[in-house]
N, C-alpha and C positions, 0 to 999 in steps of 0.2 A: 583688778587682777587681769594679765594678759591672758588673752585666750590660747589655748593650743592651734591656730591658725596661725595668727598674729606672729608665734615664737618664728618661723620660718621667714618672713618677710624681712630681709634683709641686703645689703647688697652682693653678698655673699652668694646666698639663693639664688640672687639674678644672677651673675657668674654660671653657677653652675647650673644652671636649667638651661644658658647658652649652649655651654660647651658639653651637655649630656643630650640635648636635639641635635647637636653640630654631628656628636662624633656615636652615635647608637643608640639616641634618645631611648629605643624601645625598653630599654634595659630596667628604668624608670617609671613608676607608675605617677605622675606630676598631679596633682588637685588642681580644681578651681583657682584661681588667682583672685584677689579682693581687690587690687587695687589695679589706678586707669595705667598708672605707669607700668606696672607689670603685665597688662593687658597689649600694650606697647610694645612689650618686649616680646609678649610669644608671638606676635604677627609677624617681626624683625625675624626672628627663629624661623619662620615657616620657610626665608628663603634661605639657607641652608643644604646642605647635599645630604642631609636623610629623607630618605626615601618616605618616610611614613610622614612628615609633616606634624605641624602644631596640629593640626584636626586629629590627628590620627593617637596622639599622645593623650590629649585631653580626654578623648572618647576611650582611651583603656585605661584610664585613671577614673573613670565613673563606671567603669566597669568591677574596677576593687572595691569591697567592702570595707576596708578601709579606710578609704578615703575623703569618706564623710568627716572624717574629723576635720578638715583642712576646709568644707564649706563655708560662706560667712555667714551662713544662719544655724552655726553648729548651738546646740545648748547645751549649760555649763554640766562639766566633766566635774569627776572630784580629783586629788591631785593623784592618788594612783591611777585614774583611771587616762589619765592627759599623760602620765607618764609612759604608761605601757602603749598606749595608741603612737604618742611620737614615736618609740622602739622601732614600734611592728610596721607604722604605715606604709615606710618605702623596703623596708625590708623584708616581708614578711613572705611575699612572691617571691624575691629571691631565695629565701629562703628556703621555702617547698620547693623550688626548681633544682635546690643544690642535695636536697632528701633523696627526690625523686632519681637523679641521676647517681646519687651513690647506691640508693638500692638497686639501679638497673647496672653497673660496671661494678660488677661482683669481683672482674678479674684485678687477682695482687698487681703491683708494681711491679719489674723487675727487681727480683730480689736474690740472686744465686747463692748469696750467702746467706745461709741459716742461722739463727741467733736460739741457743740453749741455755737453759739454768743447772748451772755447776756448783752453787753454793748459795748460803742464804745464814744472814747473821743478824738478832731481835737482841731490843733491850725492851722488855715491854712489862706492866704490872702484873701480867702471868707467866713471866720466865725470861728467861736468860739465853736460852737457843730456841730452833726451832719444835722441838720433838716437844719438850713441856711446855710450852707456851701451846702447843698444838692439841696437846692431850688436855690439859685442862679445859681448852675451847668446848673442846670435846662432850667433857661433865658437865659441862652448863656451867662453871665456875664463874663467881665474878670479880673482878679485880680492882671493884670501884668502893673507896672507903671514907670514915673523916680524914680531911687535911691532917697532918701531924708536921709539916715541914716549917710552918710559923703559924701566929696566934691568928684564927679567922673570925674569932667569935662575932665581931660587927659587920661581920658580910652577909647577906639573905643566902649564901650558897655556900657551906661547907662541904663538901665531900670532892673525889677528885679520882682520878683512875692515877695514883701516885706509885712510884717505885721504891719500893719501902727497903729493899736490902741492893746493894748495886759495887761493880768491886773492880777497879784496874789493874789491877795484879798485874808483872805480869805482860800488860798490854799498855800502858800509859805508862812512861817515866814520873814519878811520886811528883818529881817538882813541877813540873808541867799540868799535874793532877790536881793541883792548889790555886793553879790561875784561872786554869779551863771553866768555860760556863756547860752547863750539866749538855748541852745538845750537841757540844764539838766531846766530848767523854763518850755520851753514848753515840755515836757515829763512831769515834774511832775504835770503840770495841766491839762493835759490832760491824765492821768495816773487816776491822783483823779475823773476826772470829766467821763472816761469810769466806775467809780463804781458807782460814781454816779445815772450817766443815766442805770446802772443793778440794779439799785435798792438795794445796798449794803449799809443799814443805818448801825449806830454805834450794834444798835440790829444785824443786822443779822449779821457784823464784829465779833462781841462777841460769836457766835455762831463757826464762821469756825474755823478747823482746820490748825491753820497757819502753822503748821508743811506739810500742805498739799498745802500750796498757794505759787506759784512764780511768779516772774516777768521776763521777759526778751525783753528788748529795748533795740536796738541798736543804733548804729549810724553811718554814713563812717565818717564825720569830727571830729566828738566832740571836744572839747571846744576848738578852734581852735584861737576866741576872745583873752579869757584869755592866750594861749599859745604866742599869739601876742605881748598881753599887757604887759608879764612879759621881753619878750626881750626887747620891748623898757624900763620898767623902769630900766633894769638890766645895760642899755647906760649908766644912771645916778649911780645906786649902788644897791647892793643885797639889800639893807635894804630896797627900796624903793618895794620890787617888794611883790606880793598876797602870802602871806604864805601858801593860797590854790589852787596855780596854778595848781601845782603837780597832784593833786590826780584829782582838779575839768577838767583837759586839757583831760584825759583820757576817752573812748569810756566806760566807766565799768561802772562808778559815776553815772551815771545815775540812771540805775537800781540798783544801790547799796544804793542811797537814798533813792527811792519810798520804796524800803523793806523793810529799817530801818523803815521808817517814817511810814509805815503798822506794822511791827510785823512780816512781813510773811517769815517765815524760808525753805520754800521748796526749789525749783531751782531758781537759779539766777544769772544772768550773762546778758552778750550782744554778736552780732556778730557783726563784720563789714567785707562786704564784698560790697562796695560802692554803689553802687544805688540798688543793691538787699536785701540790709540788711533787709529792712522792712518785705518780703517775706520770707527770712529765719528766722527769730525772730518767725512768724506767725506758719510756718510748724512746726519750733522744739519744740513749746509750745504745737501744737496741741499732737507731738509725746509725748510730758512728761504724756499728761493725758493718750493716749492712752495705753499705757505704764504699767498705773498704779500706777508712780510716783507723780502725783500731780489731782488734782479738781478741781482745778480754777488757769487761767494764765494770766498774764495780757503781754500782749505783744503787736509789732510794729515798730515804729524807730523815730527817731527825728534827724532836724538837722538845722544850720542858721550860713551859711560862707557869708552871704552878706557883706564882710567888703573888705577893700584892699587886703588882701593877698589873700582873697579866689577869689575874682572876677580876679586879675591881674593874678593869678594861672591857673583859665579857659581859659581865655583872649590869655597867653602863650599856652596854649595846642591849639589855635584856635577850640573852643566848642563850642563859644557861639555867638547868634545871633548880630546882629549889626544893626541891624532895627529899632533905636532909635526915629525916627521921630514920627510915630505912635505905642508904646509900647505895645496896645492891639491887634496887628495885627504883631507881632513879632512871639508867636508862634505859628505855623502851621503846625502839623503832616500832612504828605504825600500831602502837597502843591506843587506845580511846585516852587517855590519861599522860599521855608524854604534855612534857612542860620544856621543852630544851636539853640541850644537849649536855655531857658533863665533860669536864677536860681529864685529858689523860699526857703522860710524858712516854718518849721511851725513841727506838728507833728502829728500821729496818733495812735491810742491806742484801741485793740481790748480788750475784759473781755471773756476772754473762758472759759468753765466750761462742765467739766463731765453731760451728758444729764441726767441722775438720779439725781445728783448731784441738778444739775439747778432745774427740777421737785420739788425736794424735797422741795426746797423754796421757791416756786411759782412765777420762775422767767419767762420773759417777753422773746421768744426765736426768736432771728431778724431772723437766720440763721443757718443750716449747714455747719461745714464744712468737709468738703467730703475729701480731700489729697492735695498734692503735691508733687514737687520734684526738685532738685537740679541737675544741670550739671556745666560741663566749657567746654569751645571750645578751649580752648589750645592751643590758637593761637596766639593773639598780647593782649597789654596792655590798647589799646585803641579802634581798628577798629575792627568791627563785624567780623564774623568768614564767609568768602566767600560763602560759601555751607553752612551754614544755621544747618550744622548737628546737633551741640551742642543744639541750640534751639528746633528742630524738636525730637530731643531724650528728651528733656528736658521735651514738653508739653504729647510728646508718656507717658512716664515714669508717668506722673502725673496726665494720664487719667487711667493708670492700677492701681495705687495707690488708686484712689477714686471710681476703681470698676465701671468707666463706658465704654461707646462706644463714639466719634465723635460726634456720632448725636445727644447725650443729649445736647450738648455743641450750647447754639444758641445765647450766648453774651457772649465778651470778651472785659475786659478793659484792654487796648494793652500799650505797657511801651514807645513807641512812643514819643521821646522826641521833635523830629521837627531838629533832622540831617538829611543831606543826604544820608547817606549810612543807617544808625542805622535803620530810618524807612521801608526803601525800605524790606532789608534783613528780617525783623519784619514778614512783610506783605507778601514775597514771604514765608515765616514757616508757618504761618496761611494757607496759601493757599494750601501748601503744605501738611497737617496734616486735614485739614477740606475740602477741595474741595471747591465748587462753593455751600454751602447750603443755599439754598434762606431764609433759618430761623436765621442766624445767622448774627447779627449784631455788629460792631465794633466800638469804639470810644477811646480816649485818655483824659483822663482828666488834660493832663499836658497844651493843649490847654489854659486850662485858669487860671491855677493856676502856671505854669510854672514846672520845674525838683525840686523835693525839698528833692533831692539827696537819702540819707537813710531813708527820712521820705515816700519819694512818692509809696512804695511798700502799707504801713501802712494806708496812707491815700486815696490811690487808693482801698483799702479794703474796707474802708469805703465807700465811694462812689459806689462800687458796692455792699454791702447789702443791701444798701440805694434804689438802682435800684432793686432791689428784693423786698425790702419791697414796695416800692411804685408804682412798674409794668411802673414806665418809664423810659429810656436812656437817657443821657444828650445827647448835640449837639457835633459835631464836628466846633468850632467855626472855622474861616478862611481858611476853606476847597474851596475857591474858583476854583483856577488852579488846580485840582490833576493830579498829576504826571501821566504819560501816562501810567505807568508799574503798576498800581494799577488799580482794577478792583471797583469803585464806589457802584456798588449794596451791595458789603457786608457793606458799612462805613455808619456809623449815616450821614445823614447831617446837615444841620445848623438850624435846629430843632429838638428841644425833639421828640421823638418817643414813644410811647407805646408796652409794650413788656412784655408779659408771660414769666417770665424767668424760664427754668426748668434746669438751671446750667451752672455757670458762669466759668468763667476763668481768672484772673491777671494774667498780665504776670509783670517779673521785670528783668533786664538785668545790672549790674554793670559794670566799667573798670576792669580789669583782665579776662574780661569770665565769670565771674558769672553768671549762668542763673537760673531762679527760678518760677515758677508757682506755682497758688495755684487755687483753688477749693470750690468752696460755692455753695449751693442749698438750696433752701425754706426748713423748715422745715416740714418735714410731719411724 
């Protein structure tokens, strides 16, 4: 088995251990070297125009704790352990270097343009707009039930946060309604119906500058249905299969309808970067107006794999709960008893708009939104990043963004799926970056609507402006057992709570690392 030293030793390495002493070596924490040729090479390097030398490099590279993995009398690691070591070794001081400097440069960006929320449009397993979907939150309701959309009975995982009544009326052309795969439907009706609820009638459409309007929803699945559907009729023969698989299978179609079907020429696209998507759709939209590039965004995510392939897909990766007996008590952020997370469909759709902008047309203003920010933890494809870094620099990074301090921060809707490890990690960053503030309260709304993958960043937005507008927190449903390593006073319990909020936080977490916060405050 190669050792995690060994993985480094290449000619590659050599390259770059040249030209990282040539041109600011310090930057770099370098290990020991095993062999005579590369021993060669760092004497070569010392003469070099950085000022600190091969000595100078080697002697703060045994000054990291880290960097014992890279000695040649390391002993044997086990494979997570060689994994997260290569991560962290050279990164990991970078890392904290890039913490430390966000929490000390509090000050925003230039940002003279304000970015407001003027509307907001859910397709989710507890309603159809904002207000019911919000109110049931509310009751502790849960939305997660058996599959009924096709036969599961051979899967270990029945149950699903499904959308059991769902209606285009209306808002989708019928014939268009028949091709569609379930995630470009609920985006585009909950696309129409966030302009809706901003008060965007045919008048005031007529009015904007479409050249100044964009959309951007994403999605991690997208049309995954119709991708399914066309393998199987392709078994029988190409003739048989959707002439619109193609284009409608694709993460893009989405948003590339709603603009068609608007007029609106500005920015437009999608991201996908799996369960964070929703939260990056939000921030890059915010960033177009601030920008200057656009005045109104309509952004978020959508998604609905509740079929075979996506359920046997989670099933395979062992993600997801198994707790089929009682489906509304499946899932359960930071319970002693959480087994995985359960899938849910649906979508959410914020209507951003330039704050003069909004003014100007005497629009209805739910919300600020204040910043955010992106990281990755660079670490594995599935399991949370050990130490917590990537997240901790993620929410640092996204509080200097939005130009506040910690202590503004006294509700956070946490991306808390109801794994075991996913939640825990979650909640020691929180702890980590906020302390013990007796003002700050936390809950998960995936509790009752279940993971609804690219949607749940978009529609967890929702639900917390929802908590702003309405001055309450939903519950933590089936918070019974909490986990011994989780400190109770910061978490909702299993009742609504009332809450001044002076500035919120979502968080949203993907597979690959993706990490993502965002930032909303009353409007004042």
């Amino acid at each position: 088995m190669t050792s995690a030293s060994s993985c480094y030793a290449s000619p590659l390495r050599d390259y770059l251990v040249v030209a990282c002493m040539s041109g600011g070596g310090d930057r770099l924490a370098l290990s020991d070297t095993r062999t005579s040729r590369q021993r060669k090479l760092l004497k070569k390097c010392s003469a070099f125009s950085s000022p600190h030398g091969s000595a100078g490099l080697v002697s703060s590279c045994n000054n990291n704790a880290l960097s014992s993995v890279f000695e040649s009398n390391n002993t044997y690691f086990n494979r997570k352990q060689r994994r997260f070591n290569r991560a962290s070794s050279t990164s990991a001081q970078v890392t904290l270097e890039m913490e430390k400097e966000a929490m000390v440069n509090k000050k925003p960006p230039l940002k003279s343009r304000r970015v407001v929320v003027t509307g907001m449009g859910v397709e989710t397993p507890l309603g159809h707009d904002p207000h019911t979907f919000y109110d049931n939150l509310l009751q502790g309701i849960s939305g997660i039930s058996q599959i009924e959309n096709f036969d599961c009975s051979a899967f270990p995982t029945r149950i699903a946060g499904e959308i059991k009544s769902f209606s285009t009326e209306g808002l989708v052309a019928p014939k268009l309604s028949k091709r569609m795969d379930k995630f470009m439907l609920y985006l585009l009706t909950a696309g129409k119906k966030a302009l809706a609820d901003g008060g965007v009638t045919e008048d005031v459409m007529a009015e904007l500058d479409k050249s100044r309007c964009g959309v951007l929803i994403g999605s991690a699945m997208g049309g995954m249905k119709i991708f399914y559907d066309a393998l199987e009729a392709l078994k029988i023969s190409y003739k048989k299969m959707n002439p619109f698989c193609v284009p409608f299978a694709t993460t893009n179609m989405g948003s590339a309808m709603l603009a068609i079907d608007l007029g609106w020429m500005g920015p437009n696209y999608s991201i996908s970067t799996a369960c964070a998507t929703g939260n990056f759709c939000i921030l890059n939209a915010a960033n177009h107006i601030i920008r200057g590039e656009a005045d109104v965004m309509l952004c978020g995510g959508s998604d609905s794999v509740i079929i075979p392939i996506g359920l046997g897909g989670f099933v395979a990766c062992r993600a997801l709960s198994q707790q089929n007996d009682d489906p509304t008590k499946a899932s359960r952020p930071w319970d002693s008893n959480r087994d995985g997370f359960v899938m849910g469909e649906g979508a959410g759709v914020l209507l951003l708009e330039e704050l003069e902008h909004a003014k100007k047309r005497g629009a209805t203003i739910y919300a600020e939104f204040l910043g955010g920010s992106f990281t990755s933890d660079a670490y594995h494809i599935t399991e949370p990043r050990p130490d917590g870094a990537g997240v901790i620099l993620c929410i640092e990074k996204a509080l200097a963004h939005a130009g506040i301090s910690k202590e503004d921060i006294n509700y956070i809707n946490a991306h808390a799926t109801s794994t075991p490890a996913g939640d825990l990690k979650e909640y020691q960053a929180l702890a980590h970056c906020f302390g013990q503030n007796p003002e700050l309260r936390i809950n998960s709304t995936k509790s009752m609507i279940g993971h609804l993958l690219g949607a749940s960043g978009a529609v967890e937005a929702v639900a917390t402006i929802q908590a702003i507008k309405t001055g309450w927190v939903h519950p933590n449903i089936n918070l019974e057992n909490p986990d011994k390593a989780v400190d109770t006073k910061l978490l909702v319990g299993l009742k609504k709570e009332k809450l001044d909020i002076k500035a919120a936080l979502s968080n949203s977490f993907g597979f690959g690392g993706h990490n993502s916060s965002i930032i909303f405050a009353p409007y004042k």
